[in-house]
N, C-alpha and C positions, 0 to 999 in steps of 0.2 A: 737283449735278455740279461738279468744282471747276475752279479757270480752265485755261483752256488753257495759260496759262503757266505755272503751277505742274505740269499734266501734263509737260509734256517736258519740265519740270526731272526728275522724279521718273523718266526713264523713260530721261532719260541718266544717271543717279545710276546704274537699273539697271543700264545697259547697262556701265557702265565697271567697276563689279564682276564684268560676265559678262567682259567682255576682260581684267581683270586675271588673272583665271584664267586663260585662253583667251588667253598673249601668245606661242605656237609660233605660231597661226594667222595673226597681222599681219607677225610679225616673218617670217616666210616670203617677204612680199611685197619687202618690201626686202630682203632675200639673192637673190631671183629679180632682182628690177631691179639690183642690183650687179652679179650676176654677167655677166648679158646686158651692160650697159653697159661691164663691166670685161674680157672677151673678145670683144667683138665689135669692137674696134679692132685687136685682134691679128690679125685676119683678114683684114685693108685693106690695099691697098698702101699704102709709105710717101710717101705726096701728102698734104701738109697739107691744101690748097685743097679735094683732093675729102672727105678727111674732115671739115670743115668744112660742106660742101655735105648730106651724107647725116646729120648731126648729128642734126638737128632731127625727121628721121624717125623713127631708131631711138629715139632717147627718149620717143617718143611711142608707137613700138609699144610698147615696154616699160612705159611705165607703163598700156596699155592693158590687157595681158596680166597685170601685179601684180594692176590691178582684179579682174581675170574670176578669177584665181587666187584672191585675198581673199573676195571674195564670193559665190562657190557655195556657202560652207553659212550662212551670211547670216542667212535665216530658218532655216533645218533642226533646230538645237535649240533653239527655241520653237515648230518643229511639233511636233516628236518628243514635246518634254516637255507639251504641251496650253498652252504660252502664249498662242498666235495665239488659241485656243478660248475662252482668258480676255479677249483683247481685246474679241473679235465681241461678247459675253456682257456685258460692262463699262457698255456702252450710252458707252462715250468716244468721241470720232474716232480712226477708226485710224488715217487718215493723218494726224495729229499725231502720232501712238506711231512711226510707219515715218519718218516724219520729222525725228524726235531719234534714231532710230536708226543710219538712214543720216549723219547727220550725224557723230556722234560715230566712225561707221564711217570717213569720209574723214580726220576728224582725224587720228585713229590709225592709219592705212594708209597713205593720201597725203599727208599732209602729212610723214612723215621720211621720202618719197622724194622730195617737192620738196627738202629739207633736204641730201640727200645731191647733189642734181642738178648744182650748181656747182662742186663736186670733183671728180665723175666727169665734166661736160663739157669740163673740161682734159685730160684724153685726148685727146679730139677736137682741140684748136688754138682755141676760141672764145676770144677775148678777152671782156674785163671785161665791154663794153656789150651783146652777143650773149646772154651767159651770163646779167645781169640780165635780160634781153628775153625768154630762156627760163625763167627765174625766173616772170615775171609771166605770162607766156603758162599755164604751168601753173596759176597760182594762180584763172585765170578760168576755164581748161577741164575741169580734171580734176571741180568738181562737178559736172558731166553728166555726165561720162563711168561716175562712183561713182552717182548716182540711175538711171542706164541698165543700170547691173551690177546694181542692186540689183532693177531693174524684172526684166531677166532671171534672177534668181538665186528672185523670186517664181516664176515662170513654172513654175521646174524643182524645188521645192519636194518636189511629192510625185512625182515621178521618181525613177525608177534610173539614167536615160545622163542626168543632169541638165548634165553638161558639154559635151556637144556640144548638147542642148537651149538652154543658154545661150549658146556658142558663133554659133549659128543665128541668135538673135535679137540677141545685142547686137552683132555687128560690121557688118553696116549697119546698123546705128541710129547708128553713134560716126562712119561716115565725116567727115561735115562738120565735127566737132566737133576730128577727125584733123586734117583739111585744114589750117583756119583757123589749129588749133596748130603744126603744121611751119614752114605757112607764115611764120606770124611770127616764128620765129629768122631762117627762112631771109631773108625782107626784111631783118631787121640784119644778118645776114652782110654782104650785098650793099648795104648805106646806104641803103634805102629804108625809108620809114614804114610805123611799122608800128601807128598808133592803130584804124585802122581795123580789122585785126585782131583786136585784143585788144577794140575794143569789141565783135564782133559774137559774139567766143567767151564773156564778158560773156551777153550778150544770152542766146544759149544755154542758158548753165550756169543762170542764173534764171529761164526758160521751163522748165526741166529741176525746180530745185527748188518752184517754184511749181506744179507740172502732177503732174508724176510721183507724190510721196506719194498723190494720189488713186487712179492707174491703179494702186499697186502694190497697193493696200489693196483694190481690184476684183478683182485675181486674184488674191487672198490669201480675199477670201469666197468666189470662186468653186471654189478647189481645196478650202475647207473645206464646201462647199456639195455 
């Protein structure tokens, strides 16, 4: 059996030849979050303060909803094509495989709508320190919020309404993960600290990637079971 480390090399090597094909699918999530971010300031009164205040929410539904958008067919063509059937059969850990998977999925999904977040949060009126503070906020949250999409995206695998299936399940699971995230722009709007925040959505997102590859790779045997 070869090392663990050279599996998830070998299986985001795959995975990044499956999205080089497959770049309509990611690139969908950032035109979804541009647009929500780029039209929904249009629809505010013109109060800087208050669109300052609601900032931190709406970026957070939005990059909640890219997630859920990106990853509904997640697994679906490695069930379709019998790869999941190759995993079980491999005698590897699968949650290693789901684990460079998902990873290499955040890369590529969330990570250029973190990229894009600081251009499009000048709509709203954040200054520099705000707009950092939401920088970073994402960069601790959004991995749970991707291992929760992808937990759910298992779930609805072999479904047909697989969108309201995952719907169901991942938005309360994300609430606290939401919270923590708002709330930490919204304390730098307002000059309050905001460490405490960012460590606890931290905390989170590595409880998330530490735990989850296991549960997803349970209900990945269990829908192939």
């Amino acid at each position: 059996m070869m090392s663990l480390s050279k599996l998830m090399y070998q299986q985001i090597q795959r995975e990044w030849r499956v999205q080089m094909r497959q770049k309509k699918s990611w690139a969908n999530s950032l035109v979804f979050f541009s647009m929500i971010m780029i039209f929904f300031p249009l629809t505010l009164p013109s109060d800087p303060q208050l669109q300052r205040i609601i900032a931190p929410g709406v970026v957070w539904v939005a990059v909640l909803l890219s997630s859920l958008l990106s990853a509904e067919r997640l697994f679906q063509s490695d069930y379709d094509e019998g790869v999941i059937e190759l995993w079980l059969v491999s005698g590897q850990p699968v949650s290693a495989l789901v684990l460079a998977k998902v990873t290499l999925h955040w890369v590529l999904t969330l990570i250029p709508l973190i990229g894009v977040s600081p251009i499009i949060a000048l709509l709203f009126g954040l200054d520099g320190y705000a707009i950092f503070v939401l920088v970073m906020s994402l960069i601790c949250g959004t991995p749970a919020i991707m291992f929760l999409s992808a937990l759910a995206a298992a779930f609805g695998t072999a479904l047909r309404q697989k969108g309201v299936i995952m719907g169901l399940i991942l938005l309360p699971l994300t609430i606290p993960i939401m919270i923590l995230g708002s709330a930490t722009t919204t304390a730098a709007v307002s000059g309050l600290p905001v460490s405490g925040y960012l460590a606890w959505s931290l905390v989170l997102s590595c409880c998330a990637v530490a735990a989850l590859p296991f549960a997803i790779a349970g209900v990945i045997r269990a829908n192939m079971g």
